[in-house]
C-alpha positions in Angstrom: -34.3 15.8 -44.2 -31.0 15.4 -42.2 -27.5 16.4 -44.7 -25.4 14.1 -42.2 -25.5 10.6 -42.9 -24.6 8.0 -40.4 -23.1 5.1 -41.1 -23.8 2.8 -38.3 -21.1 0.3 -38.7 -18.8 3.1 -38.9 -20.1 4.7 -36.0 -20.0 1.5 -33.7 -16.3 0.6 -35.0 -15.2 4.0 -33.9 -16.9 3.8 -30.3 -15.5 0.4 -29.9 -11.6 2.0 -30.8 -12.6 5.1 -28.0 -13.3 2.6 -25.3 -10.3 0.5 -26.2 -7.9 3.0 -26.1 -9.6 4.6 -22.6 -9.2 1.2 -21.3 -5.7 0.9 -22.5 -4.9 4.0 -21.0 -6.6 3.0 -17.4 -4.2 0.1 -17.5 -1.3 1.9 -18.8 -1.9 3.8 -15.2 -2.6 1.1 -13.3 -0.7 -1.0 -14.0 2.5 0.4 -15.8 5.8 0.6 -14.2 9.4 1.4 -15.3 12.0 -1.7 -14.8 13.4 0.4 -12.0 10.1 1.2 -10.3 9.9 -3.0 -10.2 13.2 -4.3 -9.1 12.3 -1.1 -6.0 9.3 -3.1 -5.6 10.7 -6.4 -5.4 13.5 -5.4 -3.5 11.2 -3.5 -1.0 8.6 -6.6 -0.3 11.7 -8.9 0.0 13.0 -6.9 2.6 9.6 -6.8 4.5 9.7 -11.1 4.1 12.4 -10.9 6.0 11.7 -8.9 8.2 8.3 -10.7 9.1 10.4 -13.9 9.1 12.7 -12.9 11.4 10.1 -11.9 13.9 8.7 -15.2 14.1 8.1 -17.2 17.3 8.9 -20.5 17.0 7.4 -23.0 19.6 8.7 -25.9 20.6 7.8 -28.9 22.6 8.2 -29.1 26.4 11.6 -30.8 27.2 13.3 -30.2 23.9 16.3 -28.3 22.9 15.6 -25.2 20.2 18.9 -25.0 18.5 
């Protein structure tokens, strides 16, 4: 017979810590930024709002004044 006993409960608690934690760590990497890397971030897609804003066409109807 086998020396190495298994308890199962044991053995499922620790797999379910190991994925946890590999899962933490996926997000940490996905989805972690510093303060600094997100104000850059917000400050960067602000920038490109207004620069697709300003591009816009605005149409207006015939016989009208625009401004």
């Amino acid at each position: 017979m086998s020396d190495n006993v298994v308890r199962l409960r044991t053995f499922r608690k620790a797999k379910a810590r190991n994925e946890a934690e590999k899962r933490a760590e996926e997000n940490r990497i996905k989805f972690g930024q510093t303060k600094a890397e997100k104000q850059a971030r917000k400050a960067e897609e602000a920038r490109a709002g207004k620069a697709h804003e300003a591009g816009r066409i605005v149409l207006t109807k015939p016989g009208t004044d625009p401004h």
